[in-house]
C-alpha positions in Angstrom: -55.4 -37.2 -43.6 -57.4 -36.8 -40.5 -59.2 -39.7 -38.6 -62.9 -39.5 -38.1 -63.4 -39.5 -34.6 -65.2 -43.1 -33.2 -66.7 -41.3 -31.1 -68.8 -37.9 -31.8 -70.1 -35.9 -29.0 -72.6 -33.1 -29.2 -73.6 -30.8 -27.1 -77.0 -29.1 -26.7 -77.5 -26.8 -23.4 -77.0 -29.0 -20.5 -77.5 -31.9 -23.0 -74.6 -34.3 -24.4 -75.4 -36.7 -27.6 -72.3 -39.2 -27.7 -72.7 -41.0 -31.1 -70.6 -44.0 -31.5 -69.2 -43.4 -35.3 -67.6 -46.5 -36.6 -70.6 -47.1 -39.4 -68.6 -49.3 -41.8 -68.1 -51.4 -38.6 -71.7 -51.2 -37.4 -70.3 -49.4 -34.6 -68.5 -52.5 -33.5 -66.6 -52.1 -30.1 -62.9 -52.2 -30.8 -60.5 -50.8 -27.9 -60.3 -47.9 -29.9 -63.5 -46.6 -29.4 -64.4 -48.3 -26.0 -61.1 -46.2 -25.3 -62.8 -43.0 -26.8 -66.5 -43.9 -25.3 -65.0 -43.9 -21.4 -63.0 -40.6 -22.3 -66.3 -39.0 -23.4 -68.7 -39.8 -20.6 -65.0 -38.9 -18.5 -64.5 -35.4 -19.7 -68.3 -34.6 -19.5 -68.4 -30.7 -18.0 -70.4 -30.6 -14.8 -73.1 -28.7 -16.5 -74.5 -31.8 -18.7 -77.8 -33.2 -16.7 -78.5 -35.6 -19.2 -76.9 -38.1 -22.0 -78.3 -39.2 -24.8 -76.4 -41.9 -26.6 -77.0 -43.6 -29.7 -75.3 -45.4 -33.1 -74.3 -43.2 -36.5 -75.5 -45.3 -39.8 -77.4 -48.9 -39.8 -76.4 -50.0 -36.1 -76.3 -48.7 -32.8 -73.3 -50.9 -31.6 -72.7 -54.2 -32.9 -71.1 -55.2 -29.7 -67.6 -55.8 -29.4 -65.0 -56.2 -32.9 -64.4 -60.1 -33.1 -61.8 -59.6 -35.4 -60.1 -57.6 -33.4 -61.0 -60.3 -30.2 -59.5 -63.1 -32.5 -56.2 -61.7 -33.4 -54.2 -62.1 -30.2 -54.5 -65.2 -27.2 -56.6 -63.9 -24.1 -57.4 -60.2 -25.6 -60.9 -61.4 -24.3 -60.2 -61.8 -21.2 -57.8 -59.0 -21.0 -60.3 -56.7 -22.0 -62.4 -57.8 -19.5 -60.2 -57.1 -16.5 -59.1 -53.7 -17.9 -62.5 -52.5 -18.5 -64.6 -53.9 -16.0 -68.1 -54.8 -16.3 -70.9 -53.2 -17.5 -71.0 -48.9 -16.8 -67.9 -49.3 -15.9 -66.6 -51.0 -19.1 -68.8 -48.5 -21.1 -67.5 -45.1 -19.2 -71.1 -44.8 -17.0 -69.8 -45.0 -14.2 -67.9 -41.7 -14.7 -71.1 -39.1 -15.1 -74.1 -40.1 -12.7 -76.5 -38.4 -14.4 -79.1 -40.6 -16.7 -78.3 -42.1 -19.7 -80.7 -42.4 -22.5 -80.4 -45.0 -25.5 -81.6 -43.6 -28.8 -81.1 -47.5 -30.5 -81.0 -46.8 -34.0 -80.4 -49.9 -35.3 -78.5 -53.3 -34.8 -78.5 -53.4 -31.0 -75.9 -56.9 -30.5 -74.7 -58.9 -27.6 -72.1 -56.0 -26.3 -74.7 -53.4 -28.1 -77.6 -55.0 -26.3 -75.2 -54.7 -23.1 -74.4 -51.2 -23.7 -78.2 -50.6 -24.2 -79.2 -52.1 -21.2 -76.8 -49.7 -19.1 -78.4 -46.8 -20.2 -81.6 -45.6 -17.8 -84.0 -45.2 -20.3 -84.4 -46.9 -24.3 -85.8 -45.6 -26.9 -85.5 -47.4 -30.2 -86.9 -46.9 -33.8 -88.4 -49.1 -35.5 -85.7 -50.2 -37.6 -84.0 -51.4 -34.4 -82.7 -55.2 -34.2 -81.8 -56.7 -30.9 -80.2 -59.8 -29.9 -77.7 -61.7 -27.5 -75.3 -64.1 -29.3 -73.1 -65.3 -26.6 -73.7 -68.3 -26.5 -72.9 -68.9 -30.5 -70.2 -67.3 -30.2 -68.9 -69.0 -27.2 -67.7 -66.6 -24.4 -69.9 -66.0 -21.0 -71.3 -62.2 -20.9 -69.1 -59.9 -18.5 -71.3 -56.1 -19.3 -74.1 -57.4 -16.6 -76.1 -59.2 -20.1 -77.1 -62.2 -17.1 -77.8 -59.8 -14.2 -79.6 -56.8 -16.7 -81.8 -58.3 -19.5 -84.1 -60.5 -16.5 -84.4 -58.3 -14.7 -86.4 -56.1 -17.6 -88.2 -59.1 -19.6 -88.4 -61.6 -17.1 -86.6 -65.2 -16.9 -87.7 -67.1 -19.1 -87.8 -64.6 -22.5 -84.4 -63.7 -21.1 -83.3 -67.4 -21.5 -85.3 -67.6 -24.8 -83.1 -64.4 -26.1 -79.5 -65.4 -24.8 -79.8 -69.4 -25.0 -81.6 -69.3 -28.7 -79.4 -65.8 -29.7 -82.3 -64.9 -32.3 -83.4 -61.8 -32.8 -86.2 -59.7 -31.8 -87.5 -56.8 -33.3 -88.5 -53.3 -31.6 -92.1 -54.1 -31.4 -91.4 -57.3 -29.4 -88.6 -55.2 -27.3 -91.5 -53.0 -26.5 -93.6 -55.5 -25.8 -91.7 -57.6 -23.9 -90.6 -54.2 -22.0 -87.0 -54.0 -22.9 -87.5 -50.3 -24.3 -89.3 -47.7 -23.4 -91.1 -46.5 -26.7 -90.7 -47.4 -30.2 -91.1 -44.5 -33.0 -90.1 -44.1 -36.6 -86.8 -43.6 -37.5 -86.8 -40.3 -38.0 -88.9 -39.2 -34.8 -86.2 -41.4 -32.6 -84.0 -38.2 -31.5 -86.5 -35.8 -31.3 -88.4 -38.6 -29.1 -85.2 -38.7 -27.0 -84.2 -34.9 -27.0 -87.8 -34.6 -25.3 -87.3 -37.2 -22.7 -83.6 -35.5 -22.3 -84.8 -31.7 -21.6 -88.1 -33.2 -19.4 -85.1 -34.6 -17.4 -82.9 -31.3 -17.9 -85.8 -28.9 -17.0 -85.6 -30.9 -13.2 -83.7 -30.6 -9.8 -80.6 -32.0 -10.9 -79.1 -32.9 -8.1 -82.5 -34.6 -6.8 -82.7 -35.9 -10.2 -79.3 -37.9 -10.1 -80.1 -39.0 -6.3 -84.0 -40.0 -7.4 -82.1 -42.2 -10.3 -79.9 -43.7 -7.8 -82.5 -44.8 -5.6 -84.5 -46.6 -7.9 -81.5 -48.4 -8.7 -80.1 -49.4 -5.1 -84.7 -50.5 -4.3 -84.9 -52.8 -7.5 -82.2 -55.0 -5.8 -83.7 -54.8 -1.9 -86.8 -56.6 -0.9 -90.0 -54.8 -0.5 -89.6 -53.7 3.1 -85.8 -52.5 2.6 -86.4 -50.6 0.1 -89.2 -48.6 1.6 -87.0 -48.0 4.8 -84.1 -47.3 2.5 -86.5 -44.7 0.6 -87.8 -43.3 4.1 -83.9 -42.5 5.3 -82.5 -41.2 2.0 -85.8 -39.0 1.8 -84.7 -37.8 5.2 -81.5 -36.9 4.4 -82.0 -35.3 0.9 -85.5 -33.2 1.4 -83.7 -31.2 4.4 -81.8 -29.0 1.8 -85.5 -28.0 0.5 -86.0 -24.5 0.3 -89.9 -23.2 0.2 -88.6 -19.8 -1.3 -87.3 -21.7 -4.7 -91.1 -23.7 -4.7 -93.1 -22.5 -7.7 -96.1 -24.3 -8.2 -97.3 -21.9 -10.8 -94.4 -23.6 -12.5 -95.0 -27.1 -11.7 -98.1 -26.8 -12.9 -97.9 -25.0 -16.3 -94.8 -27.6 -17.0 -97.6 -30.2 -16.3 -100.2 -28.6 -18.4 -97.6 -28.6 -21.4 -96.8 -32.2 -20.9 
């Protein structure tokens, strides 16, 4: 008998859709299919622009399998130093192109970790989300402390991973920690829209644009505009006037 794969990816154009597919599990993060996430965002082909990733069944990903924590001395902290933290642990860090969420679901402590690595979040409205550390009794290592501030602020940060409670997608939204809620079943079309907007840009702008942002959140105010001012330097000298359409620009625009 043949194994279901834990990990499903799709591809659609210069689109990837990586599913996590352990349903019975609520997509639970056993080594198994952490193994099989990092080997999908690894062998990516060099023509995907975009990933969409997101949760077959009830959950996106329940964060990681506790069973599987519990049944040898340290595996915790093993997995920790294999896998490093955050991207790194999840595969990211092997395709620099942006990552959205499609959060289907239960989004849990490693989920919620896994979420918040992605670029961009989209989540329907049957989407749960919640940071039970603390009950469970291990300190975060997928960026949970340095992440989930820095989108909701300090103190509803603290209220989420000190309390562990739930919040649902309306509040997420609210509080900012997705992007856009929609109904479940306008979730992937909502993210295969985002994904070809993305697509249908400069890539390789696209990928240095996404970079940016990320180095400026962490820089004060005055770094990160002279940061901006020499990386625009550096990048807009490769323009080429003869590839500008702004007939094209602007009909995208006028499609929006």
């Amino acid at each position: 008998m043949i194994e279901e794969p834990l990990v499903v990816v799709e591809h659609r154009g210069p689109i990837a859709i990586i599913t996590l597919n352990r349903p019975d599990a609520l997509n639970a993060m056993s080594r198994a299919l952490s193994a099989q996430l990092a080997n999908a965002f690894a062998t990516l082909s060099g023509e995907t622009r975009v990933v969409i990733l997101t949760g077959n069944g009830r959950a996106f990903c329940a964060g990681m399998d506790l069973k599987e924590l519990s049944s040898g001395d340290g595996r915790l902290q093993q997995a920790d130093e294999e896998q490093g933290a955050g991207h790194r642990r999840f595969g990211m860090a092997a395709f620099d192109g942006p990552v959205i969420a499609a959060v289907n679901g239960f989004a849990i402590t490693g989920g919620l970790e896994l979420a918040l690595c992605c670029d961009i979040r989209f989540a329907s409205k049957a989407a749960k989300f919640a940071d039970t550390h603390a009950r469970v009794g291990v300190i975060p290592g997928g960026r949970m402390s340095a992440l989930l501030s820095r989108l909701i602020g300090l103190g509803r940060a603290k209220e989420m991973s000190l309390g562990g409670n739930p919040i649902d997608a309306e509040t997420a939204e609210r509080w900012g920690l997705v992007n856009r809620v929609v109904e479940a079943e306008e979730l992937m079309p909502a993210a295969l829209k985002m994904a070809e907007d993305i697509a249908a840009n400069d890539s390789g702008i696209t990928r240095r644009y996404n970079a940016l942002i990320e180095e400026n959140f962490g820089l004060t105010y005055i770094d990160a505009v002279d940061n901006e001012h020499l990386k625009s330097r550096s990048a807009n000298q490769s323009f080429r006037k003869d590839g500008f359409d702004p007939e094209a620009i602007a009909e995208r625009a006028r499609n929006a």
